[in-house]
C-alpha positions as CSV (number, residue, x, y, z in Angstrom):
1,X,-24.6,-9.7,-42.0
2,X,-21.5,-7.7,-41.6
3,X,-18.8,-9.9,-40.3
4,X,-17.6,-9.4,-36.9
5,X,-14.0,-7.7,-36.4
6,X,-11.7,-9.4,-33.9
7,X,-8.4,-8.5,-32.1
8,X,-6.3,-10.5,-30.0
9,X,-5.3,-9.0,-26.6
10,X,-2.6,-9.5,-23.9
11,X,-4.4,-10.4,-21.1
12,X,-1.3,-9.9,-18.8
13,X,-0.7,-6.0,-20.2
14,X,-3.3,-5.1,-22.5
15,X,-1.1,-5.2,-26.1
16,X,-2.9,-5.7,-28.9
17,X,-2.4,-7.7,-32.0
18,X,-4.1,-8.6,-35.3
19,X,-3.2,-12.0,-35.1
20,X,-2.1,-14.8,-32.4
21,X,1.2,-14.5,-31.1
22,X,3.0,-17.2,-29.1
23,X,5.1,-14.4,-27.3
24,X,3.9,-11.0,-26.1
25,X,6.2,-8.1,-27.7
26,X,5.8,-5.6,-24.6
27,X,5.6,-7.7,-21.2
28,X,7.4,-11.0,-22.2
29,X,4.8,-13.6,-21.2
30,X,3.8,-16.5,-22.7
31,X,0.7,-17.5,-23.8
32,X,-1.5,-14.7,-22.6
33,X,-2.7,-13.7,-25.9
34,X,-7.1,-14.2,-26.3
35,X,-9.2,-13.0,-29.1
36,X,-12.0,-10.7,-28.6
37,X,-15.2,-9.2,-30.4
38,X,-14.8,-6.0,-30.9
39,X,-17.7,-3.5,-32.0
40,X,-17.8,-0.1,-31.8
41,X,-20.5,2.2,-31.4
42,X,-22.0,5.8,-31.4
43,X,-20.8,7.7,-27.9
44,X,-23.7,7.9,-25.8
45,X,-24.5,11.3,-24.3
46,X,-25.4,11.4,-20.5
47,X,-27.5,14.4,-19.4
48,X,-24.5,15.1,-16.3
49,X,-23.1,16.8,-19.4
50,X,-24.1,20.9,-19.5
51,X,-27.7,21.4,-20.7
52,X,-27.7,17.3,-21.7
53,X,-24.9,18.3,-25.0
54,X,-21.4,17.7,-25.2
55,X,-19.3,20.0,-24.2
56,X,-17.5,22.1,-25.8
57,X,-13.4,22.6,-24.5
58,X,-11.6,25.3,-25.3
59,X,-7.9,26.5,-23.7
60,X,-7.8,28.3,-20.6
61,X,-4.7,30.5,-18.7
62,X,-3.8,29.1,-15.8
63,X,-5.0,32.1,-14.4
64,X,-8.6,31.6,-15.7
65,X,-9.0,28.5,-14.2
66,X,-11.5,27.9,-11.3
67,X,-9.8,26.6,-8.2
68,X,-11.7,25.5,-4.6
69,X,-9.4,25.9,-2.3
70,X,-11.7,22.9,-0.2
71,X,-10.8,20.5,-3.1
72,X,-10.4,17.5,-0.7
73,X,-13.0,15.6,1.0
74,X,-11.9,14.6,4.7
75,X,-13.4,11.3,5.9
76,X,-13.9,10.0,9.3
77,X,-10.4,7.9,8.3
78,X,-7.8,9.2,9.3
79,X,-6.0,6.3,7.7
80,X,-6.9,6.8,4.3
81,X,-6.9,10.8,4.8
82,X,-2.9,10.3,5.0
83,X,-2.6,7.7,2.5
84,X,-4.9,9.7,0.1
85,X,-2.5,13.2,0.9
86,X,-5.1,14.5,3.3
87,X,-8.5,13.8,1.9
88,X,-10.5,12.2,-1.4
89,X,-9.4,15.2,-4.4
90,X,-12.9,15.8,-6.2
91,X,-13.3,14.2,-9.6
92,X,-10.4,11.5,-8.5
93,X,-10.3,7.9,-9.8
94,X,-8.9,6.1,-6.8
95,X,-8.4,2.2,-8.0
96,X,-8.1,-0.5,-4.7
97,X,-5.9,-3.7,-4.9
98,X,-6.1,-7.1,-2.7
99,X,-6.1,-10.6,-2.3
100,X,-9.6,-11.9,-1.8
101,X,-10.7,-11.6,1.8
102,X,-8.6,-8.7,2.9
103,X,-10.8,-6.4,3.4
104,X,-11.1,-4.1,0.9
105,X,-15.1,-4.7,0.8
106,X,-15.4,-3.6,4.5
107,X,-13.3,-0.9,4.1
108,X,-15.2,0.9,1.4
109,X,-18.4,-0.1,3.0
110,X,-17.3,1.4,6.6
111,X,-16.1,4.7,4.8
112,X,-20.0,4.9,2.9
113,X,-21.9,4.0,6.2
114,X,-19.4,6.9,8.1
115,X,-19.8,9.6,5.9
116,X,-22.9,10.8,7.2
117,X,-22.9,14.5,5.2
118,X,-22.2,13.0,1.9
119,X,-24.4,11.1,-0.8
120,X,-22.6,8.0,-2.0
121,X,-23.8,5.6,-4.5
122,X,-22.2,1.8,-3.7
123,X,-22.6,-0.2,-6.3
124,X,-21.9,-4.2,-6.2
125,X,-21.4,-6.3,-8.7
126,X,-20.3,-9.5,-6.7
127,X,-22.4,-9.1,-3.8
128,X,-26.5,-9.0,-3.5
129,X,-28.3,-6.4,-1.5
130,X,-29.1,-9.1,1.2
131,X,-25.2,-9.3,1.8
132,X,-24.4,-6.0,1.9
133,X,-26.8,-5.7,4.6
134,X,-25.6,-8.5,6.2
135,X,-22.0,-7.0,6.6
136,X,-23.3,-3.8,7.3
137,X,-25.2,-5.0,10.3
138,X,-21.9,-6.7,11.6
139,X,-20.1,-3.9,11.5
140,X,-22.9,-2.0,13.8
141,X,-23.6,0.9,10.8
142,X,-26.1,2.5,9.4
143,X,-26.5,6.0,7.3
144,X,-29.3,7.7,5.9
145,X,-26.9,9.3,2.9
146,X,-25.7,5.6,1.3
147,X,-27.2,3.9,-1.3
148,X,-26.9,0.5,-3.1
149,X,-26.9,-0.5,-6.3
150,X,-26.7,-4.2,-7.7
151,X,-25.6,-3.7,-11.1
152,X,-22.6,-4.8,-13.5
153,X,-24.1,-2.5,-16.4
154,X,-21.7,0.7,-16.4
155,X,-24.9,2.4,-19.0
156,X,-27.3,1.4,-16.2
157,X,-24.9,2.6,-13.4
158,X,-24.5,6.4,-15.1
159,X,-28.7,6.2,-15.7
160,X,-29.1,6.0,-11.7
161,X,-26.0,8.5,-11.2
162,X,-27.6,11.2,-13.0
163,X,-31.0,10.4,-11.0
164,X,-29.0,10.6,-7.8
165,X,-26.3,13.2,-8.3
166,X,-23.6,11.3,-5.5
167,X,-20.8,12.9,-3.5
168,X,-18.8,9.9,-4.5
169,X,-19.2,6.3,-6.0
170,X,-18.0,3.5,-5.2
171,X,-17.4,0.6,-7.9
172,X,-17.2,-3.3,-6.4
173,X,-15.3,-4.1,-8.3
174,X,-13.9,-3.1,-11.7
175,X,-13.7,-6.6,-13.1
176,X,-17.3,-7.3,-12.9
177,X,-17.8,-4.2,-15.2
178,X,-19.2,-4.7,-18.4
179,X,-19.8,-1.7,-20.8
180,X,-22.6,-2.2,-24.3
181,X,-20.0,-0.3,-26.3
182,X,-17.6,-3.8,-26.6
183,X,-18.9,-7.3,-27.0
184,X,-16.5,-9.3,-24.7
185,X,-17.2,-10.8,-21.4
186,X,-17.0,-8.9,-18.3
187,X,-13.3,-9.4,-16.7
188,X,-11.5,-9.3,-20.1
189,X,-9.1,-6.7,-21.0
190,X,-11.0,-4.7,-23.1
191,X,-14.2,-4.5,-21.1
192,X,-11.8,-3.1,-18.3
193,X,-10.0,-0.9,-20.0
194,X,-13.5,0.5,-21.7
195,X,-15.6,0.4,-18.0
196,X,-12.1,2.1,-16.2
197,X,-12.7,4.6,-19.4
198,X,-16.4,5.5,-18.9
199,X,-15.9,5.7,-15.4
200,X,-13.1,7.9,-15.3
201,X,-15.1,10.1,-18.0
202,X,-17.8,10.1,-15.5
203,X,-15.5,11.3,-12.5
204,X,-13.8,14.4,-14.2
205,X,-16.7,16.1,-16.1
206,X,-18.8,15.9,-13.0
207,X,-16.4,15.9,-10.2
208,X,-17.3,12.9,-8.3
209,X,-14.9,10.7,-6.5
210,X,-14.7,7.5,-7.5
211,X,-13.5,4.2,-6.1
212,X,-12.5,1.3,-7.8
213,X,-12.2,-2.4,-6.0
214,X,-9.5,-4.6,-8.7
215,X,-8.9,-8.1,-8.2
216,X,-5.0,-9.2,-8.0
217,X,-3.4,-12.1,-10.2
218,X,-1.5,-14.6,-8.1
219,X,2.2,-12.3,-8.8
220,X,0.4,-10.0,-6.4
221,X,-0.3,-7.3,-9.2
222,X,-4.0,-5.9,-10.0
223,X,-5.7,-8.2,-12.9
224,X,-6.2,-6.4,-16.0
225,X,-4.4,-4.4,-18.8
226,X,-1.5,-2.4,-16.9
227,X,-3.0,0.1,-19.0
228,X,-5.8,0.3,-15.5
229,X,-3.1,1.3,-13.0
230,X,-2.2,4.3,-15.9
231,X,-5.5,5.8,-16.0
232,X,-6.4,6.0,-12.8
233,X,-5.4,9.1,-10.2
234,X,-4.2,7.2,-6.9
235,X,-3.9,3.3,-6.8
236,X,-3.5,2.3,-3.1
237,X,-2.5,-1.8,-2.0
238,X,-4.1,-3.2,0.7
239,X,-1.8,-5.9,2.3
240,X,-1.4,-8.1,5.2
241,X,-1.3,-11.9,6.1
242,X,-4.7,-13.4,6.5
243,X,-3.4,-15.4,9.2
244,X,-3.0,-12.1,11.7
245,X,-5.3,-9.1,11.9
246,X,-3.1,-6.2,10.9
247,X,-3.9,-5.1,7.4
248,X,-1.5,-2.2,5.8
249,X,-3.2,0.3,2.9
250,X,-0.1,1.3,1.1
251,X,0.4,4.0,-2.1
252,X,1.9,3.0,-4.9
253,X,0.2,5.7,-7.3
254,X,-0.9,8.8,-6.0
255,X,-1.1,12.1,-8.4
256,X,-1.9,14.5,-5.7
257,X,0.1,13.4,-2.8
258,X,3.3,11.3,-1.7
259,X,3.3,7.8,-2.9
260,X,5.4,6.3,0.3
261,X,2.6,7.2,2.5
262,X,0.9,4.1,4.5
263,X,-2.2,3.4,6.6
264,X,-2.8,0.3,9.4
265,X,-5.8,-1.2,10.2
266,X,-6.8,-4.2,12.7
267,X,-9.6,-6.4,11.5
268,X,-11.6,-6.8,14.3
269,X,-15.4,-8.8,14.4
270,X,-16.8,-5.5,13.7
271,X,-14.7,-4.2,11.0
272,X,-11.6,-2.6,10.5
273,X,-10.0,-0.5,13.3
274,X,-7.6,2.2,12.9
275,X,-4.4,1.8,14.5
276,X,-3.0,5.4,15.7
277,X,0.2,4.0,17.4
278,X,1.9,1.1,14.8
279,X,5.0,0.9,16.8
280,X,2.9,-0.2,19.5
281,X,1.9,-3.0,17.6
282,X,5.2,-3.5,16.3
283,X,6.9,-4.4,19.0
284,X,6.3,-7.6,21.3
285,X,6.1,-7.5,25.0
286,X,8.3,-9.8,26.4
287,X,8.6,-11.0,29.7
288,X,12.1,-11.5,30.2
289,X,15.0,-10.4,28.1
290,X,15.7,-12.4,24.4
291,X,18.6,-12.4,22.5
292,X,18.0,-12.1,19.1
293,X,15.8,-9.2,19.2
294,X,16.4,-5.1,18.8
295,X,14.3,-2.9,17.9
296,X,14.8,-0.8,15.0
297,X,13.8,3.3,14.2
298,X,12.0,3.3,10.8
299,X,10.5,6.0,8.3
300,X,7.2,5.4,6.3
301,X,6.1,8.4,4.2
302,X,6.3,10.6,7.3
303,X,5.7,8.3,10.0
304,X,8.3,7.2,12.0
305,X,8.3,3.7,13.3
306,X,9.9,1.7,16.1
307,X,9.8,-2.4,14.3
308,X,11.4,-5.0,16.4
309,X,14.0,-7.4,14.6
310,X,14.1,-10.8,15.2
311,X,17.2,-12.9,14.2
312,X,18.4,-16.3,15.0
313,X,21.8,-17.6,13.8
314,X,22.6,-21.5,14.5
315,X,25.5,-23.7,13.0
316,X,24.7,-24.9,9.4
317,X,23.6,-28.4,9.6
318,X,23.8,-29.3,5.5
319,X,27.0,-27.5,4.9
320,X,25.7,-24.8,2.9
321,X,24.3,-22.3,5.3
322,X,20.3,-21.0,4.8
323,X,19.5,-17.3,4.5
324,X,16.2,-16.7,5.3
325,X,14.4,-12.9,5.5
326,X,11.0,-11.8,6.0
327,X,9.9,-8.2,5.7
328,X,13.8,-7.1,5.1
329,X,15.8,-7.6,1.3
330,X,17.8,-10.8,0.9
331,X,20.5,-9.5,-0.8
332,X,20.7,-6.6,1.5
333,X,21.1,-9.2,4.2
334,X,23.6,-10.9,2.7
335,X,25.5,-7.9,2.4
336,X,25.5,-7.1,6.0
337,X,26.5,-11.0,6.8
338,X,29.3,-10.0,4.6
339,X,30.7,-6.7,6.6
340,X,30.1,-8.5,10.1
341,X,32.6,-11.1,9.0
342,X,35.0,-8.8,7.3
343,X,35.2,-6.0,9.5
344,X,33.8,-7.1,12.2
345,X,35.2,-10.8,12.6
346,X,31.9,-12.9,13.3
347,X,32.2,-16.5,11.2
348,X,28.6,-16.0,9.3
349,X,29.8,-18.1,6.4
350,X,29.7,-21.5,8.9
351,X,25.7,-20.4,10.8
352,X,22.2,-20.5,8.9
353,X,20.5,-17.1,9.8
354,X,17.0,-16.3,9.9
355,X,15.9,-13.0,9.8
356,X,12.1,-11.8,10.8
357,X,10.7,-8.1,10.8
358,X,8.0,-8.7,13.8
359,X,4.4,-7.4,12.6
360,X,4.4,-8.4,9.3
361,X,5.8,-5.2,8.0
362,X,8.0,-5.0,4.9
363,X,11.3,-2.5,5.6
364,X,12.8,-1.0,2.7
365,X,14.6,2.0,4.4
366,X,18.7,1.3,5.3
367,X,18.0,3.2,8.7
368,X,17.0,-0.8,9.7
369,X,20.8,-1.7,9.1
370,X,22.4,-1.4,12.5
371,X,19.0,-2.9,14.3
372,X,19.7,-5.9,12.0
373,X,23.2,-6.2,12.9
374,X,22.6,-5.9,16.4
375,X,20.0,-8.7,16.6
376,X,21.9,-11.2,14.5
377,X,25.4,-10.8,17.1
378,X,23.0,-10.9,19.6
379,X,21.9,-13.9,18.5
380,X,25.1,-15.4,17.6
381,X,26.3,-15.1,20.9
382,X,23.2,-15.5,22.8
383,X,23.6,-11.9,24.6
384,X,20.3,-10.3,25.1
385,X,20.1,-6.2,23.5
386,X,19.8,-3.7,26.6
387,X,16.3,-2.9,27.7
388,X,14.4,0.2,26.2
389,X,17.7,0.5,24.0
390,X,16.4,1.2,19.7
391,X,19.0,1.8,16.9
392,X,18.8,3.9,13.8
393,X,21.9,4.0,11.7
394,X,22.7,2.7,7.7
395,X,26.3,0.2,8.2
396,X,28.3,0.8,4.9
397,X,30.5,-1.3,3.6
398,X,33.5,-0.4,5.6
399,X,31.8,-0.8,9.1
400,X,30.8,2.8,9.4
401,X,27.7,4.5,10.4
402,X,26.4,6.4,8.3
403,X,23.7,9.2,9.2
404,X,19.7,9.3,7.8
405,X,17.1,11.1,7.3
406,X,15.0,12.8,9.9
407,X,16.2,11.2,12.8
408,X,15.0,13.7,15.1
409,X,11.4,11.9,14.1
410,X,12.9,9.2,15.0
411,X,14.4,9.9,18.3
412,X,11.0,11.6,19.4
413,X,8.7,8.6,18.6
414,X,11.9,6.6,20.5
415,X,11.3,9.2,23.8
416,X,7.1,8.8,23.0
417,X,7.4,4.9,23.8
418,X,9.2,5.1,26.6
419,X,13.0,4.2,25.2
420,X,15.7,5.9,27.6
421,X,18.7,5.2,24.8
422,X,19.0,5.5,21.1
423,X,22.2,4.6,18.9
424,X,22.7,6.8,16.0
425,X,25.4,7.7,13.6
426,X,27.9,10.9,14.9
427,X,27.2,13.1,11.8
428,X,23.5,12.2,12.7
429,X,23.0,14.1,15.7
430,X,24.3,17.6,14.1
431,X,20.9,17.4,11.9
432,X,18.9,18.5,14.7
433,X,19.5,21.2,17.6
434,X,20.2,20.2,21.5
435,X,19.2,16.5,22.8
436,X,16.2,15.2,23.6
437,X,15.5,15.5,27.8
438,X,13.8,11.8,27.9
439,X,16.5,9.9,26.2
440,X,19.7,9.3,25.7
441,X,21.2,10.0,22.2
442,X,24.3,8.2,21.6
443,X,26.4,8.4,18.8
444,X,28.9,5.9,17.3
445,X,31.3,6.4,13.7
446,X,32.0,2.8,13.4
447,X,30.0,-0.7,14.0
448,X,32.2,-2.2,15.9
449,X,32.3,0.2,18.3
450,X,28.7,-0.4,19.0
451,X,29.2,-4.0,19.3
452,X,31.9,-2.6,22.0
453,X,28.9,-0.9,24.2
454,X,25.9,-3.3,24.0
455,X,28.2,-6.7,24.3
456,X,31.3,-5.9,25.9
């Protein structure tokens, strides 16, 4: 009996070793290396190849190469249309990350049972047919085109494919994979890497769109080799607090369109519902005036968003004063903190401040700056921000304004809501022509003379 060849494998990044080692060489981490069975076997030929044999490439021009100028599927979603680039690209891998319970299941499921002129294969490895049906029921679909498939065998899976011939197929999920051609168990790194492999094979000879569900580690990144995130063609996040019923599908990985593009979604009893207007949803209804609390003129991708920012600054109790943000960078925080006492001449350094980005939304663009300073003087001296008043301005280091990027996007979904003033940077306002007829465009060169207008 020939004896069985063994490697050991990184389960955090996929790097593999000969022998045991204490401390992986490419990612760092400690104890993650496991030994696996490794056998290798003759390629199986699947008959979606021309005539049933391997084909044969050869170099092409790039002027000899077929091109359909339909190359995108559009789906019902006009969520995941956007953060997709505009529709599914034929012959795509499109991998799907989340914690457990998210939603990523139900989102899948509703785009199979809604695309009623395409063929799509769902297959399940954690779920049996009875629960499927179950959900589907909730959710109040049905289609004619959709078929399901309980299988964890990826041989088995390409067998029914070639009987069926799909639009697209959907994979629930990766880690329950298990491919003949290794002997590990299903979920380890090299059964992942070898199903993603297979499928991906599968996708660009035929060119059918397929979707992969991964599972996240507790750091929030999608289990598996990191070698997974590399081979696939789009790899899209779906986020949100189980506690409320927004749910955000965010690109990080997307080879044929932006990657800062994001979709919203309200979990409902019967599914997910798009949200068309976030800024909506973003911002509470109050019934009487807050201090504390301005609303803020945000890009993401190429929506523009109105968040509101909540603050609250109270004297330090313990001596050393708390810094607290959700949704908005510490350090960027702290940076602010720093200018409104320097320039500015607010004592931060003696009041705890807690910062909050309402919706549940993280904000990465510096546009959120003068919304942030706002809210925390407003809090600091309990003055209430001036009704259907939004801010959109980056606060350097010297107390100045500074101008962004597309702020006539900005000022327009400002006039859509209803908002009759916006604060902006001076050399802002010569990025776009004339002023708005709906709102009020104001323009300001240094912080404190904003502070000057909404205070006093």
């Amino acid at each position: 009996m020939a004896k069985l060849k063994t490697r050991f494998f990184c389960q955090n990044c996929g790097y593999e070793s000969p022998k045991w080692l204490g401390n992986c060489p490419s990612c760092k981490e400690w104890n993650t290396f496991v030994e696996e069975v490794i056998v290798k076997e003759q390629p199986v030929s699947h008959s979606w190849k021309t005539n049933g044999s391997q084909s044969k490439a050869v170099p092409k021009k790039l002027s000899e190469i077929d091109f359909e100028a339909k190359s995108r599927i559009v789906t019902d979603d006009l969520e995941l249309n956007r953060t997709l680039g505009g529709g599914i690209i034929r012959g795509s891998v499109i991998l799907i990350g989340g914690e457990p319970g998210i939603g990523k299941s139900t989102l899948l499921l509703q785009l199979a049972l809604t695309l009623k002129d395409k063929k799509v294969l769902y297959v399940s490895g954690e779920e049996s047919d009875q629960q499927i049906k179950m959900r589907a029921m909730r959710l109040g679909l049905d289609s004619d085109q959709s078929y399901f498939l309980i299988e964890t065998s990826t041989q088995k899976i390409f067998q029914q494919a070639e009987v069926l011939a799909p639009d697209i197929l959907i994979i629930d999920s990766i880690q329950t994979m298990h491919s003949s051609q290794v002997d590990s168990t299903p979920g380890s790194v090299t059964q992942v890497r070898q199903s993603a492999g297979e499928l991906m094979k599968y996708a660009k000879e035929t060119g059918t769109p397929v979707f992969l569900i991964g599972h996240i580690t507790k750091d929030g990144s999608i289990a598996g080799p990191k070698v997974l995130e590399h081979m696939v063609d789009t790899v899209l996040q779906f986020e949100g607090d189980m506690h409320h019923a927004y749910r955000i599908l965010r690109t990080s990985k997307n080879r044929f369109g932006p990657t800062s593009e994001l979709g919203i979604y309200e979990m409902q009893e019967k599914g997910l519902r798009q949200v068309s207007n976030p800024s909506e949803m973003l911002i509470t209804h109050n019934a009487g005036e807050l201090s504390g609390s301005a609303i803020g003129g945000t890009l993401e991708g190429n929506r523009p968003l109105l968040i509101e920012v909540q603050a609250l600054v109270s004297p330090a109790a313990y001596g050393t004063p708390q810094r607290t943000s959700t949704g908005f960078d510490a350090r960027r925080l702290n940076m602010l903190l720093a200018v409104l006492e320097k320039r500015s001449g607010f004592r931060m350094g003696l009041n705890d401040v807690f910062l909050n980005m309402a919706g549940g939304i993280k904000v990465e663009d510096p546009a959120i700056d003068l919304a942030v300073c706002i809210a925390i003087v407003s809090s600091l001296e309990d003055i209430p921000v001036q009704v259907k008043t939004c801010f959109a301005a980056e606060v350097g280091l010297g107390g100045e304004l500074r101008a962004v990027n597309r702020v006539e996007s900005r000022i327009s979904e400002a006039s859509k809501l209803g908002f009759n003033t916006i604060c902006i940077a001076y050399f802002g306002k010569k990025s776009f022509p004339g002023t708005p007829k709906k709102i009020n465009v104001k323009t300001f060169n240094k912080l404190s003379e904003v502070f000057s207008e909404m205070f006093g």
